[in-house]
FISEGU-586677 format. One record per atom (N, C-alpha, C, O, CB): x, y, z; residue in three letters. Coordinates in steps of 0.001 Angstrom, whole numbers, plus 500000, padded with zeros to 6 digits. Glycine has a CB too. Example, Ala and Ser with C-alpha at 12.3 -4.5 7.8 and 13.67 -1.06 7.14 Angstrom:
2
513190494310507800ALA;512300495500507800ALA;513200496700507800ALA;514236496681508465ALA;511308495527509046ALA;512850497750507080SER;513670498940507140SER;512900500030507870SER;513409501138508039SER;514084499402505725SER;
***
This chain:
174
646968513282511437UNK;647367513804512724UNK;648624513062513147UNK;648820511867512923UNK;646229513658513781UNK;649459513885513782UNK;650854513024513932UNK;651071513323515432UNK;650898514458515876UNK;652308513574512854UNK;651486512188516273UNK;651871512421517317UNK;653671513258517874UNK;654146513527518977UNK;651551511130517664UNK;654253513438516246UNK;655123514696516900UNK;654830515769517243UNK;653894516384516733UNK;655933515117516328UNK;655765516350518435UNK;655515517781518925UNK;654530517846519770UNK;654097518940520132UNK;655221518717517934UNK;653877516353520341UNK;652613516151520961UNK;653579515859522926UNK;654603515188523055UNK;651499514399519923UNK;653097516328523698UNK;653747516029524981UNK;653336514585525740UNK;652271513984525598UNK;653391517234525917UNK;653695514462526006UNK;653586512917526897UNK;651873512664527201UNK;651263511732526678UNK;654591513047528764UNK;651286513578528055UNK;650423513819528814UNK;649625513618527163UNK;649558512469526729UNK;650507515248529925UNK;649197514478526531UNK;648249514178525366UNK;648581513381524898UNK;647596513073524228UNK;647991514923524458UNK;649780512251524555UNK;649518511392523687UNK;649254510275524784UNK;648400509478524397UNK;650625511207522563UNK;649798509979526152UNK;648782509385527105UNK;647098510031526903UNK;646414509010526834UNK;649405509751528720UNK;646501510807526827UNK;645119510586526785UNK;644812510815525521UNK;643688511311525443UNK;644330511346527670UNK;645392510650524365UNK;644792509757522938UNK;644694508315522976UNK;643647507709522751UNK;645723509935521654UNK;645898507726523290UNK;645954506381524166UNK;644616505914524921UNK;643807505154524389UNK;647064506575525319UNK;644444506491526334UNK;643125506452526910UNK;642543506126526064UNK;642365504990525624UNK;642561507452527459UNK;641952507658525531UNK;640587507597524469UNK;640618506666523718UNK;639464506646523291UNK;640345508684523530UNK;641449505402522978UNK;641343504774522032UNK;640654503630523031UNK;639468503301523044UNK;642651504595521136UNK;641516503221523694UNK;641356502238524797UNK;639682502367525005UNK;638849501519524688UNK;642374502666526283UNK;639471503519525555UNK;638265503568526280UNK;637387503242524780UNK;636463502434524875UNK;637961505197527248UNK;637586503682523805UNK;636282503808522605UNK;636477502042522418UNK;635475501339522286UNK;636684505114520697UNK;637578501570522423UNK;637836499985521614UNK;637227499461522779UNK;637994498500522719UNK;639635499257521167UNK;636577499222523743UNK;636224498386524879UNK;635372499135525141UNK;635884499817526028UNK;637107498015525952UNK;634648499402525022UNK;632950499870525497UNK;632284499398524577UNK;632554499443523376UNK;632466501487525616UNK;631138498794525219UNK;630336498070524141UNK;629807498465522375UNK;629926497929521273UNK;629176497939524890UNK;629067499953523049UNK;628602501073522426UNK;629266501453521228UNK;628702501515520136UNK;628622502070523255UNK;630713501758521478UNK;631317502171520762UNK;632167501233519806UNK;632453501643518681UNK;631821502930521407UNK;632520500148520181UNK;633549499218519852UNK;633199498916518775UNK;634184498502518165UNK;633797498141520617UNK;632122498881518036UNK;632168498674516963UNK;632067499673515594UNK;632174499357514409UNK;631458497916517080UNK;631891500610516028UNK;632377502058515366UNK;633192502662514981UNK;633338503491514083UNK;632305502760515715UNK;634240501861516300UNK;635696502265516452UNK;636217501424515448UNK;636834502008514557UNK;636404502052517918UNK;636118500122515364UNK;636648499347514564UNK;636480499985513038UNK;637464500203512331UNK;636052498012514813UNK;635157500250512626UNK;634884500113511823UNK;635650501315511100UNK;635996501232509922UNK;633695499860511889UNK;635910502532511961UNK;636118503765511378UNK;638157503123510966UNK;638947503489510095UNK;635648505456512813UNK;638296501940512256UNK;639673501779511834UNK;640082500810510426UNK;641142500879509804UNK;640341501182513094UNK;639166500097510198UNK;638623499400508907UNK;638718500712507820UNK;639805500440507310UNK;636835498711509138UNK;638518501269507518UNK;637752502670506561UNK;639214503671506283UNK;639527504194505214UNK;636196503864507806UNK;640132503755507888UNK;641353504122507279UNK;641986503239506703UNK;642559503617505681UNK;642141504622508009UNK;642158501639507123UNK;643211501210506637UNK;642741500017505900UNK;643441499129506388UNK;644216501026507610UNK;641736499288504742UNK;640712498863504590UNK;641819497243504401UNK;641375496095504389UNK;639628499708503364UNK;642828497523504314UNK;643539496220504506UNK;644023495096505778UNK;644337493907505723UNK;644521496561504026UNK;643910496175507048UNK;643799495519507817UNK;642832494272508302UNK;641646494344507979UNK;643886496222508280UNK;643268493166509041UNK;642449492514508882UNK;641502492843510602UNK;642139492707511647UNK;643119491056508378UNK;640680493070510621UNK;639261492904511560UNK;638397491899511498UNK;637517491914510637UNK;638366493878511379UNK;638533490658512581UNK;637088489617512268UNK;636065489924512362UNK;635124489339511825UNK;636820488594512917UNK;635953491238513292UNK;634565491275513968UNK;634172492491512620UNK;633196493123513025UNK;634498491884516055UNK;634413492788511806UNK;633914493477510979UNK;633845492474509724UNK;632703492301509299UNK;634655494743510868UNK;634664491926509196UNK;635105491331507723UNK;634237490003507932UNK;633470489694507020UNK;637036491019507415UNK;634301489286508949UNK;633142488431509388UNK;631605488194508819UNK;631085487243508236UNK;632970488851510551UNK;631144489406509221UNK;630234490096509361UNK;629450490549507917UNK;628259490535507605UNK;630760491074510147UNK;630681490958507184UNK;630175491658505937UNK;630546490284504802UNK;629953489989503764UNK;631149493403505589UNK;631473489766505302UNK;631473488285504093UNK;629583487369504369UNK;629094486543503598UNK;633377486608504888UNK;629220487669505103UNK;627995486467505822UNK;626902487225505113UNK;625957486692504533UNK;627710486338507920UNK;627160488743505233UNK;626247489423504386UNK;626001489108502999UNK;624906488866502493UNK;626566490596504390UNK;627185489136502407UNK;627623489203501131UNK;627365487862500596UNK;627187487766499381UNK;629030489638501029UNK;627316486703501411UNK;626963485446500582UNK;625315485028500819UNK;624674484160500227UNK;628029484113501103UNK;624881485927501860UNK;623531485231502550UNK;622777486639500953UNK;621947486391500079UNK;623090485634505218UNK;623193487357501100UNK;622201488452499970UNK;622591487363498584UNK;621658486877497945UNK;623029490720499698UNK;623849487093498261UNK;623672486050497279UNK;622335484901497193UNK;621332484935496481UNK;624899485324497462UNK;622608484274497835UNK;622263483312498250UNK;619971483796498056UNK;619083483073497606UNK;623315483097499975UNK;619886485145498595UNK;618595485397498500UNK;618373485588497055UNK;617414484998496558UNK;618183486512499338UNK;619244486447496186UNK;619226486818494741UNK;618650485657493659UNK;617929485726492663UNK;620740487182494368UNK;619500484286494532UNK;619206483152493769UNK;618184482584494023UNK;617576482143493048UNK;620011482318493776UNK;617598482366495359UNK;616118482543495230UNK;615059483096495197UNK;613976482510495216UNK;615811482294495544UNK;615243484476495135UNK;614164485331494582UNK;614036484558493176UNK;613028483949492818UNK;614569487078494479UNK;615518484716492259UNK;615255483692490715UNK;614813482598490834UNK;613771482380490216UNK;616400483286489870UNK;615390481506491638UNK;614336480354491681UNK;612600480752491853UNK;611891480300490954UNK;614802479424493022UNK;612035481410492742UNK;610826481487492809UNK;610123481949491453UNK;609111481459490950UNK;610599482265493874UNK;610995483139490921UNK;610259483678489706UNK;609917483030488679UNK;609001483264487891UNK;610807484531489186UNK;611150481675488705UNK;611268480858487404UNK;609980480144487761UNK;609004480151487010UNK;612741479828487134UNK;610017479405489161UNK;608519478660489435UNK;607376479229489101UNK;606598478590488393UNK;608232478403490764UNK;607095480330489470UNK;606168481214489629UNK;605544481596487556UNK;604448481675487001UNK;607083482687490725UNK;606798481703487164UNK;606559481866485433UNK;605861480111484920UNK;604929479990484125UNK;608621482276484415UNK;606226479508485263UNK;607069478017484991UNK;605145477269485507UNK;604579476410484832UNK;609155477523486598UNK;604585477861486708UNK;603501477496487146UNK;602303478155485814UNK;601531477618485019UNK;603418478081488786UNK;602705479622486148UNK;601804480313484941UNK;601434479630483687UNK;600283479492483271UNK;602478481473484425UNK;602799479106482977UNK;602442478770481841UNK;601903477047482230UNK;601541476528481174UNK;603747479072480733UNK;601813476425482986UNK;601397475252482955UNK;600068475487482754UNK;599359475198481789UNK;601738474483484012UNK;599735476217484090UNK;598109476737484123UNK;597263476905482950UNK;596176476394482680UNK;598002478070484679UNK;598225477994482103UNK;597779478827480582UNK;597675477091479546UNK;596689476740478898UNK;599623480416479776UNK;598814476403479671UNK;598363475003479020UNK;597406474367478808UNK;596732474000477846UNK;598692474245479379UNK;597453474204480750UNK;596089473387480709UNK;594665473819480660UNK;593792472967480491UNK;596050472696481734UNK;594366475064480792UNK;593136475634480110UNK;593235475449478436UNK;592297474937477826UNK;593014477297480528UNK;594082475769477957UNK;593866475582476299UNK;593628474383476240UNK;592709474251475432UNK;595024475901475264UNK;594043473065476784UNK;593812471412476866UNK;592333471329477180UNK;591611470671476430UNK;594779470548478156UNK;591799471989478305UNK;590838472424478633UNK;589457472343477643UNK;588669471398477680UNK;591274473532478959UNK;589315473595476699UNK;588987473624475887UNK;588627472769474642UNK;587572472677474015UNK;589421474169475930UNK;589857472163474480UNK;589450470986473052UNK;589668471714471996UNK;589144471134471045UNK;587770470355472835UNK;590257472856471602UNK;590477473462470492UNK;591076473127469507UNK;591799472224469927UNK;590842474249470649UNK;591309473269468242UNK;592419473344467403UNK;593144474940467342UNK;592913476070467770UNK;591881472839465959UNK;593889474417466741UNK;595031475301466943UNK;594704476598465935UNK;595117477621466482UNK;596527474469466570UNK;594199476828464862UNK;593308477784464583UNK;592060478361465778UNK;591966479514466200UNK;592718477191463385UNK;591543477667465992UNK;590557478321467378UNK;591067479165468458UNK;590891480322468837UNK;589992477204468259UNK;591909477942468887UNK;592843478676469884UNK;593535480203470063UNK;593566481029470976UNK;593809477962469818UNK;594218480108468329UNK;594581481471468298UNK;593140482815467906UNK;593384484006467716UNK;595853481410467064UNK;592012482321467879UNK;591459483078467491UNK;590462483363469054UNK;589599484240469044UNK;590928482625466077UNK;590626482821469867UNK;590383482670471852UNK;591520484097472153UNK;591444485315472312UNK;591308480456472919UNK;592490483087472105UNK;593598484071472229UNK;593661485488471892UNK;594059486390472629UNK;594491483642471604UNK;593216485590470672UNK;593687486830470237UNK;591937487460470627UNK;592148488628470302UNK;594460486858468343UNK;590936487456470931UNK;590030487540471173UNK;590168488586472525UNK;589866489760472738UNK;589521486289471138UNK;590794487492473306UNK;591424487875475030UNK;592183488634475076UNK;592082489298476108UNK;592124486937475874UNK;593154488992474304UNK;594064490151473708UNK;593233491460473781UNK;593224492316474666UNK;594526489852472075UNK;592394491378472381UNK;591554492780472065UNK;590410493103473192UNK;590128494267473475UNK;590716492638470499UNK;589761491958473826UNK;589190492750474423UNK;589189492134476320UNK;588344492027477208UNK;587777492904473531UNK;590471491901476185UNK;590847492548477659UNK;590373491309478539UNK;590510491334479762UNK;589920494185478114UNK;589789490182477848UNK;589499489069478734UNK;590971487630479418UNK;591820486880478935UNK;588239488340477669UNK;590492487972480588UNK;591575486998481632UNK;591761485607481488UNK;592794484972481696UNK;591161486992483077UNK;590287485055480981UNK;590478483393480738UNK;589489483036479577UNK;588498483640479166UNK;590049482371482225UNK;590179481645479108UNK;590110481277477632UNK;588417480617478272UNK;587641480957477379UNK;591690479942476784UNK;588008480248478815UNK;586956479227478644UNK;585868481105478314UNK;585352481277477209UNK;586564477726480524UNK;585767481942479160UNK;584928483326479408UNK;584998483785478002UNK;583926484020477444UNK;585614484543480591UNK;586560484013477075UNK;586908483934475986UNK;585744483161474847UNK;584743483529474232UNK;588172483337476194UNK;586338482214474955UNK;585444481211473746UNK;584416481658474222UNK;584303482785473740UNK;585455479428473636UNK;583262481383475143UNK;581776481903475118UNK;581297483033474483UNK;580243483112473852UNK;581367482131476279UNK;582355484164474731UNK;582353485172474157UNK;582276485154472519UNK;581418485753471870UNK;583361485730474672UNK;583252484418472015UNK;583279484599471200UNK;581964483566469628UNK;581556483831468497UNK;584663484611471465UNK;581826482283470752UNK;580221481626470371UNK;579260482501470223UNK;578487482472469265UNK;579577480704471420UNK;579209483490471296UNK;577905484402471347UNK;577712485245469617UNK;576796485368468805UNK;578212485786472850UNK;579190485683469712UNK;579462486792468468UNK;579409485486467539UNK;580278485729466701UNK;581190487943468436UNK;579066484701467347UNK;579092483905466199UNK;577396483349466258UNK;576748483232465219UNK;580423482620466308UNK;576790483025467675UNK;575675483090467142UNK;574807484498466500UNK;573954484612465619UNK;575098482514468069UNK;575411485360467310UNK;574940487355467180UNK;574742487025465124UNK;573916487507464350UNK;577194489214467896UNK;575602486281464926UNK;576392486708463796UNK;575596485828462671UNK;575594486188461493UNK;578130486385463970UNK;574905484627463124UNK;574269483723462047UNK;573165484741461532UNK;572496485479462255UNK;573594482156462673UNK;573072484610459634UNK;572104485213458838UNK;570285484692459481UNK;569873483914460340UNK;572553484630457106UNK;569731485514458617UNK;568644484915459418UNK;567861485516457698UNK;568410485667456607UNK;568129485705461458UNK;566221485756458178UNK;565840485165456917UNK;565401486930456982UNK;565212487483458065UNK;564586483538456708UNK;565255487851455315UNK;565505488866455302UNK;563749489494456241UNK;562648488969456075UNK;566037489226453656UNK;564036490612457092UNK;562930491154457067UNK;562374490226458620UNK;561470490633459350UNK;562126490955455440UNK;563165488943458846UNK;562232488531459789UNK;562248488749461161UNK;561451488124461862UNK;562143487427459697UNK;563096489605461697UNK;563188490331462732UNK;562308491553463053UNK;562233492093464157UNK;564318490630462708UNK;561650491915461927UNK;560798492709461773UNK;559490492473462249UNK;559010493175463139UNK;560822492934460705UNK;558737491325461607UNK;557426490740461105UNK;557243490347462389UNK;558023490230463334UNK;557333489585459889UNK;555991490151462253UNK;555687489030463769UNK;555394487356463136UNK;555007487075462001UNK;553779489670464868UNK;555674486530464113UNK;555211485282463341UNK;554507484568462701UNK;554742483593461987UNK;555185484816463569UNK;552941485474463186UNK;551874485281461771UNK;551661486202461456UNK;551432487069462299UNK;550588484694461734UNK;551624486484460165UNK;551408487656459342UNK;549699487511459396UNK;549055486528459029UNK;552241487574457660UNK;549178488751459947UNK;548068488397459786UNK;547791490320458916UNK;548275491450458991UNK;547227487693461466UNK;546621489511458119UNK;546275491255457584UNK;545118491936458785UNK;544277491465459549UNK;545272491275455592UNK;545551493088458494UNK;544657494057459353UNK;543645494600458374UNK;543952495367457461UNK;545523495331460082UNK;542045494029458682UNK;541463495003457862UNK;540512495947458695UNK;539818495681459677UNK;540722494310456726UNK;540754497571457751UNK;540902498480458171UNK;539207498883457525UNK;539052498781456309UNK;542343499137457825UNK;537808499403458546UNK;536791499796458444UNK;536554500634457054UNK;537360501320456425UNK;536610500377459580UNK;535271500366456807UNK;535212501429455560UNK;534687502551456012UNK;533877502539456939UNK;534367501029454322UNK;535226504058455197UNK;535056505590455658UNK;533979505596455725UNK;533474506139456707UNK;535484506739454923UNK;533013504907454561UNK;531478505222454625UNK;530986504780455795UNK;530559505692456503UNK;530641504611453544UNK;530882503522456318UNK;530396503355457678UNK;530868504224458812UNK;530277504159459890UNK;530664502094458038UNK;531727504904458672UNK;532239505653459602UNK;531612507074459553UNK;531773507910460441UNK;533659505635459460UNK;530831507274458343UNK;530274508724458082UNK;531863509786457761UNK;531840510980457462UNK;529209509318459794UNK;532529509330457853UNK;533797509965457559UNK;534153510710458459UNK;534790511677458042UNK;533863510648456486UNK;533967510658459871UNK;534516510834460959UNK;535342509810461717UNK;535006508972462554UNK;533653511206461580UNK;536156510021461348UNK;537264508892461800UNK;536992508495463587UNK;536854507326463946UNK;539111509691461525UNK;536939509965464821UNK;537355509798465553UNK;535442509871466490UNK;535386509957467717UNK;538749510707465631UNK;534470509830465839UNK;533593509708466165UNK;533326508202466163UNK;533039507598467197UNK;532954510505465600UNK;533428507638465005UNK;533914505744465040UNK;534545505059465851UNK;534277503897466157UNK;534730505256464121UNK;535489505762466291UNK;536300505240467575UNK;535459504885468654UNK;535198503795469164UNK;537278506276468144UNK;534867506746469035UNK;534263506327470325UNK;533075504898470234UNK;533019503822470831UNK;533466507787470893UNK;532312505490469277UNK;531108504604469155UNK;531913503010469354UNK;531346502374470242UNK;530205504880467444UNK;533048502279468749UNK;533042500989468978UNK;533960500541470311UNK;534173499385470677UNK;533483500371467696UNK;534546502041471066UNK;534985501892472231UNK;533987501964473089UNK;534399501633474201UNK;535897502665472496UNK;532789502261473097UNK;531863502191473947UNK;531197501228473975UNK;530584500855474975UNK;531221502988473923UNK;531203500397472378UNK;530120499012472287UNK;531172498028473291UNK;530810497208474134UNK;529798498180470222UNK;532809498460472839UNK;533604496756473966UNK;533050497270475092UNK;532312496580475795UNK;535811496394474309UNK;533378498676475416UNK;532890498153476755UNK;531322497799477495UNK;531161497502478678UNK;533410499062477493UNK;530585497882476779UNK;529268497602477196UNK;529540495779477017UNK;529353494912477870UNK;527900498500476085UNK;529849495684476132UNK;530186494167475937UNK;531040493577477294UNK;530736492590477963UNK;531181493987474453UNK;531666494067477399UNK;532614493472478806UNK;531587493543479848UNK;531382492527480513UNK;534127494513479358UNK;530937494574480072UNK;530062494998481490UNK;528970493951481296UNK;528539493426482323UNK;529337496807481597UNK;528654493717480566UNK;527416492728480302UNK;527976491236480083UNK;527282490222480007UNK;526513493218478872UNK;529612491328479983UNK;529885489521480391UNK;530479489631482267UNK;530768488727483051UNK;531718488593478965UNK;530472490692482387UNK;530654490457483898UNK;529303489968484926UNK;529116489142485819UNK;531198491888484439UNK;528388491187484085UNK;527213490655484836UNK;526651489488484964UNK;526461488988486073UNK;526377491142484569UNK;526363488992484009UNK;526444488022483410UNK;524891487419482497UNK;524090486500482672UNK;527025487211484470UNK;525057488485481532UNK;524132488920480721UNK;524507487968479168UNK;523815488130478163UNK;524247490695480682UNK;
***
């Protein structure tokens, strides 16, 4: 926009208007800023101020967000140390904790190793068949058909009826 060909009277109230926008609270810094944006070389304190304080204070956070992370990593692995110290392992064990906690998704080495004692006791041989057996082998001997008349389920009743006459007669006390 050029102020030739412009009459007195309008370029007095462009004048105004600048005046009035640069000194009102509201605006004054809008104004600046939009005059910053045409001419980005000019110098403005109240803008360039402003954005240098920005510009070193966001630094300044960047580097400690990194400081914290480094602590924060730097703590982790101490922690992760001293649980393996923890333990008492060798260094074969360890990796076999480790890699344990890996496959199946466990958070800490001590929960780890138990785990993995268990699967090692799960895991000791034992003697063939003896999970089966009961601890005394005792034989079962099984009635002869002839006394039974060869009614299997007539035998039943008859010696389910003698226990219980037997019981009723130690209650009484016969």
């Amino acid at each position: 926009m050029s102020l030739e060909g412009k009459s007195v009277e309008e370029i007095e109230a462009l004048a105004t208007m600048a005046m009035r926008l640069g000194t009102n609270q509201k605006t004054r810094t809008g104004f600046l800023q939009l005059a910053k944006i045409d001419n980005p070389d000019t110098p403005i304190p109240e803008i360039d101020i402003p954005q240098r304080f920005r510009a070193v204070l966001e630094d300044q956070m960047k580097r400690q967000d990194a400081l914290e992370a480094k602590l924060k990593e730097r703590e982790m692995v101490d922690q992760i140390e001293a649980n393996r110290r923890a333990l008492g392992l060798s260094r074969d064990q360890l990796a076999k904790v480790e890699k344990a906690m890996v496959e199946h998704k466990i958070a800490d080495h001590e929960t780890a190793k138990k785990f993995l004692d268990m699967q090692d006791r799960a895991a000791e041989p034992s003697a063939p068949g003896a999970a089966f057996m009961p601890k005394k082998a005792t034989a079962q001997i099984l009635p002869d058909m002839k006394e039974m008349g060869g009614d299997l389920k007539q035998f039943a009743y008859k010696n389910a009826f003698a226990a219980i006459d037997e019981l009723r007669g130690r209650r009484l006390g016969n």
